[in-house]
N, C-alpha and C positions, 0 to 999 in steps of 0.2 A: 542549678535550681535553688542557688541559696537568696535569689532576688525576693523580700516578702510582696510585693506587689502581682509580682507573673506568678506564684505559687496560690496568691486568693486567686485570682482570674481562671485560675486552674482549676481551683476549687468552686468557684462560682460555676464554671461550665466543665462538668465531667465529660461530656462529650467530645467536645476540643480537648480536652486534657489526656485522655487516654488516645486520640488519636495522635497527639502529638508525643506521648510517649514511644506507642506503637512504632511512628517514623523512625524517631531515636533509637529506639532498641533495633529497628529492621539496619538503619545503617551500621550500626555497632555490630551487627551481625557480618554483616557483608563486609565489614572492614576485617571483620576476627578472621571471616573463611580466606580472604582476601590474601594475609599476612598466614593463614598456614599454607595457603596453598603454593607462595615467593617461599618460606623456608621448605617444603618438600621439595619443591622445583632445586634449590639451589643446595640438597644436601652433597656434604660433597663425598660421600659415596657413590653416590652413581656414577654408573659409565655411559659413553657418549657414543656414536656410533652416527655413519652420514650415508646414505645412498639416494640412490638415481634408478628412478625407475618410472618413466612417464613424464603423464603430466604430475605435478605433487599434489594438486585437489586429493586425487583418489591413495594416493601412499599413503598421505597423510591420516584421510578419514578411515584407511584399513587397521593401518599398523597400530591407532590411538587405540585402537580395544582391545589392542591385548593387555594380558594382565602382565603389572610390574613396570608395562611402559608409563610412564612419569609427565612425559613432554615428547612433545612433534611440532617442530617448525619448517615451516615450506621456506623456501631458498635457495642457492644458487651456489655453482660449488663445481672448482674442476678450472677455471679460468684465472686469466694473469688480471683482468679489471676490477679493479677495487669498486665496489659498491652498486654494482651494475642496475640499471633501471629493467621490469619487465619487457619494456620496449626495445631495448638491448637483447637482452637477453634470446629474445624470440627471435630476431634475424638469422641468431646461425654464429653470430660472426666474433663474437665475445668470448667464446671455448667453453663456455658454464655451460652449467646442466641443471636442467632443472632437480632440486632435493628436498630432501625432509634430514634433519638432526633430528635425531631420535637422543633424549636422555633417557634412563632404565636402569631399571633397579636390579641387579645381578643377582641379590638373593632373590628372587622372583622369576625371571626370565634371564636363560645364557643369551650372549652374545650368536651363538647358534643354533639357538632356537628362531630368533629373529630373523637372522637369515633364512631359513627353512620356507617363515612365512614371507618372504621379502618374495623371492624366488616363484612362490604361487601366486602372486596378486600381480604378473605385470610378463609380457613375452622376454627372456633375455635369451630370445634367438636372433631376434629385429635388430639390425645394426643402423637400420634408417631408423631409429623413432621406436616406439609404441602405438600401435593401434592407428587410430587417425590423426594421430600428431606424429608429424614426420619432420624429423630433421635433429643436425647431431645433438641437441639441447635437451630431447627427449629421449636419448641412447640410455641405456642399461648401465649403473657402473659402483663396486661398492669403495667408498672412502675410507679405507683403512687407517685407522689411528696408529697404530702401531705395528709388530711384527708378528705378535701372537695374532692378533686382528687380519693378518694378510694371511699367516697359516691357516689357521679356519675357513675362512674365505674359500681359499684354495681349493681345501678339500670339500667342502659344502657344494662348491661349484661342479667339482668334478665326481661327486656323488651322486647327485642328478639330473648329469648330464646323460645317461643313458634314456631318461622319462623324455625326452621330446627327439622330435624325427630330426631335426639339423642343431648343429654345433651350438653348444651357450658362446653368446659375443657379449657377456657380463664383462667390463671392464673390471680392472683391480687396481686402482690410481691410490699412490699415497695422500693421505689432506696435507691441503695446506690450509686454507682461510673456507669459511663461508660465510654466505652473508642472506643475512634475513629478505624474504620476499614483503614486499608493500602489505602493508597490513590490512588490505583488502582482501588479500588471497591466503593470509592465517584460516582457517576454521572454514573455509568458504564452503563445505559441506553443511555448517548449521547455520551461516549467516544468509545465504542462498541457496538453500534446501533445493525448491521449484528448479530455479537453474541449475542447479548440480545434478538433478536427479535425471534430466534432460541429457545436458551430458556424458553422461556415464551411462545411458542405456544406447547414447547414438556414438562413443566411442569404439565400442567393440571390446571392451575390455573383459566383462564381463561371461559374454559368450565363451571367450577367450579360454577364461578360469574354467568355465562349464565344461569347455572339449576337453581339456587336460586334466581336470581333477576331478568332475563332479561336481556338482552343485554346492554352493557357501565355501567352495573351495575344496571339499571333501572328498577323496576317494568314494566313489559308488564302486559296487559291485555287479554291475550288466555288463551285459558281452556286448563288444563293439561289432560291428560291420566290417568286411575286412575290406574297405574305402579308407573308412576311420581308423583301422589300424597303419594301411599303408602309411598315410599322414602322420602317421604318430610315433611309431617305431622304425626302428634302423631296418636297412635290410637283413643283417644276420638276426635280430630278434623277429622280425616277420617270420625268419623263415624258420626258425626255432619254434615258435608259438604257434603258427599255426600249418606249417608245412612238417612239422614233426624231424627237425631239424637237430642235429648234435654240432655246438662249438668244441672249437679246439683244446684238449685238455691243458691245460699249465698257461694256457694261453686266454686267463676269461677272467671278469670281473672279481669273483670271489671266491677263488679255491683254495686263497689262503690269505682270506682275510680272516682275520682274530678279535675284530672289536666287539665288543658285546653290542647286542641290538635282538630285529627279528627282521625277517625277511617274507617280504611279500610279491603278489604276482604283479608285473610289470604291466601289466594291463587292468585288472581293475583296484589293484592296493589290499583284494582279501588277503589277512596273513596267513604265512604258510608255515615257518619253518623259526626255531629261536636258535640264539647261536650258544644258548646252551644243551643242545642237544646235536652242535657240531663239533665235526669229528675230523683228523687228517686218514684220508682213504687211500692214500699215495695215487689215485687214480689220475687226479689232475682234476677233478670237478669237486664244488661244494656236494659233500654227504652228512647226510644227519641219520641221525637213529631212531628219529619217530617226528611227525608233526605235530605243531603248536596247534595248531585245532584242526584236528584228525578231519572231521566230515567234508573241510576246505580239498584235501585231497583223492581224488580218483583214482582208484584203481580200474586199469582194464586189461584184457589179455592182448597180449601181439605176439602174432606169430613173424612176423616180418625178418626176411632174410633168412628164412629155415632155421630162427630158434623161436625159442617159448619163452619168451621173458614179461614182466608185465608193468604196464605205461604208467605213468603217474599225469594226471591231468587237473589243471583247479577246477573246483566244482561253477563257479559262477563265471567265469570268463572262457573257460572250454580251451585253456592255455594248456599246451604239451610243454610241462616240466621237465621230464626225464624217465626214470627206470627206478622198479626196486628189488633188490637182491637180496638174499638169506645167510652174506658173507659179514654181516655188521658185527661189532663189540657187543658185548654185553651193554644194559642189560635185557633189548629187544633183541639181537642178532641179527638185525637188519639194518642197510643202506639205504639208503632215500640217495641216490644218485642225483643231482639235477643241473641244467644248465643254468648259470648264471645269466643266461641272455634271456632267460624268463623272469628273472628275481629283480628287485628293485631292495634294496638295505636301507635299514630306519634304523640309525644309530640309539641306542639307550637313551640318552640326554635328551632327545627330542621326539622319542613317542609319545609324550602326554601333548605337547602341541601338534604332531600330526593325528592327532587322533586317533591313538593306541595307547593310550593309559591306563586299560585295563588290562594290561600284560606286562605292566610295570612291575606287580606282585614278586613274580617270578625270578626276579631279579634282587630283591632284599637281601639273598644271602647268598652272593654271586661273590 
């Protein structure tokens, strides 16, 4: 502005002059947000993480809102072809998969927590596909960066693999390269709102999430139909939960398991039980000493098989837990017997993203 002739003309007409300021200050803006938003993207704390799961429209536009995630780029990942076009890629015939790189901010969001939410937004029972896109490019698979990255994986996988009625076919592939998708299909959630929104209600994807978790992804607490259970549970949890079934002791999900967390019913996700209030009962099944919200569990009387002992059932899903008995430690002296084929475990680290953070408390001086 040090021209004196454009500075009279400026001052001649304030009108033009403050608009043309306005312009300059608005770019100067968008240049400043521009340049923090390239040094957050490229701090190099974050950690990096790749999966496959669908199409990548929809991973992309779930996973972006979580908090701590940084960045999400759609891509391609899993194949020997360097730089593959979408039109490649869609045949089948290339080995990629459709993905999202996720960069994330660790002090913000774990690495499995991600996962947790990865796992609810997309079927990895489907070996053909996801939803209506069928074929290997849309298979399930997460990109492990490292080793710690594949042990978590591992166990994250097989943590909830009990919640759906057939096997997780989650791949667990090490990375090697990935490559950015056309930059038409970056964001295409906000770029093409109308057609995405289309999409993603004639995918099925959604319904999907609804049958298994509850609406926005969520655990509800209503009793299923036992159609909707068959579909949903194993046979030994059918037949635990709602035929009043006992698994085999020493022989179950969590009779000695140790990790801190809480445990809830495997049918609608009400919590049941924390595992600090678990106990070894030598019995062969998870025993606790009292539940994390008492009115969640039922008591009722059973006389069954000529004794007198009495049921434990969840209040809102009408699930047969197990038994309780007046042989416990101090300082209730009671057992909460239960089978694991009714419980579902929400490790510590990711009850605030499952939404259980308000039982997080309980745990400060654990």
């Amino acid at each position: 502005m040090s021209d004196p002739i454009f500075a009279k003309r400026l001052r001649a007409c304030p009108l033009i002059g403050a608009g043309v300021i306005c312009f300059f200050a608005t770019i100067f803006c968008l240049a400043e947000s521009n340049a923090a938003e390239s040094i957050m993207k490229n701090r190099e704390d974050l950690s990096i993480t790749t999966l496959a799961g669908g199409c990548f429209w929809c991973l992309e536009a779930d996973l972006e809102k979580l908090p701590g995630i940084v960045d999400v780029v759609s891509g391609y990942s899993g194949g020997d072809q360097k730089n593959p076009s979408y039109e490649e890629v869609s045949t089948g015939r290339t080995g990629h998969l459709e993905a999202v790189q996720i960069r994330f901010d660790p002090e913000v969001i774990s690495y499995e927590e991600i996962l947790q939410r990865f796992f609810r937004l997309h079927d990895p029972t489907d070996a053909g596909g996801s939803f209506v896109d069928r074929g290997r490019q849309y298979s399930s698979a997460i990109f492990y960066h490292d080793e710690v990255q594949k042990e978590i994986a591992e166990r994250v996988r097989d943590e909830l693999a009990p919640t759906f009625s057939r096997p997780i076919v989650t791949e667990l592939i090490s990375f090697r390269a990935f490559y950015p998708a056309e930059d038409y299909h970056q964001n295409y959630s906000l770029k093409s709102p109308q057609a995405y929104a289309r999409y993603r209600s004639l995918s099925g994807r959604d319904s999907f999430i609804e049958a298994i978790w509850g609406s926005a992804g969520e655990m509800n607490y209503e009793k299923m139909s036992d159609d909707q259970l068959r579909k949903r549970l194993t046979a030994l949890q059918y037949e635990v939960v709602r035929e009043d079934g006992t698994e085999p002791p020493y022989d179950n999900a969590y009779w000695d398991n140790k990790r801190a967390g809480i445990y809830v019913d495997i049918v609608s996700g009400e919590p049941l039980f924390s595992s600090r209030d678990k106990y070894k009962s030598g019995t062969g099944w998870p025993s606790f000493i009292r539940p994390l919200v008492a009115e969640n569990v039922v008591e009722l009387k059973d006389n069954s098989f000529f004794l007198r002992r009495t049921e434990l059932r969840s209040l809102h899903a009408d699930s047969h837990l197990g038994h309780l008995f007046t042989d416990g430690p101090a300082p209730t002296g009671l057992r909460y017997c239960i089978n694991s084929a009714s419980l579902r475990f929400i490790p510590r680290e990711v009850m605030q993203a499952e939404g259980y953070g308000e039982y997080l408390s309980s745990f400060l001086h654990n």
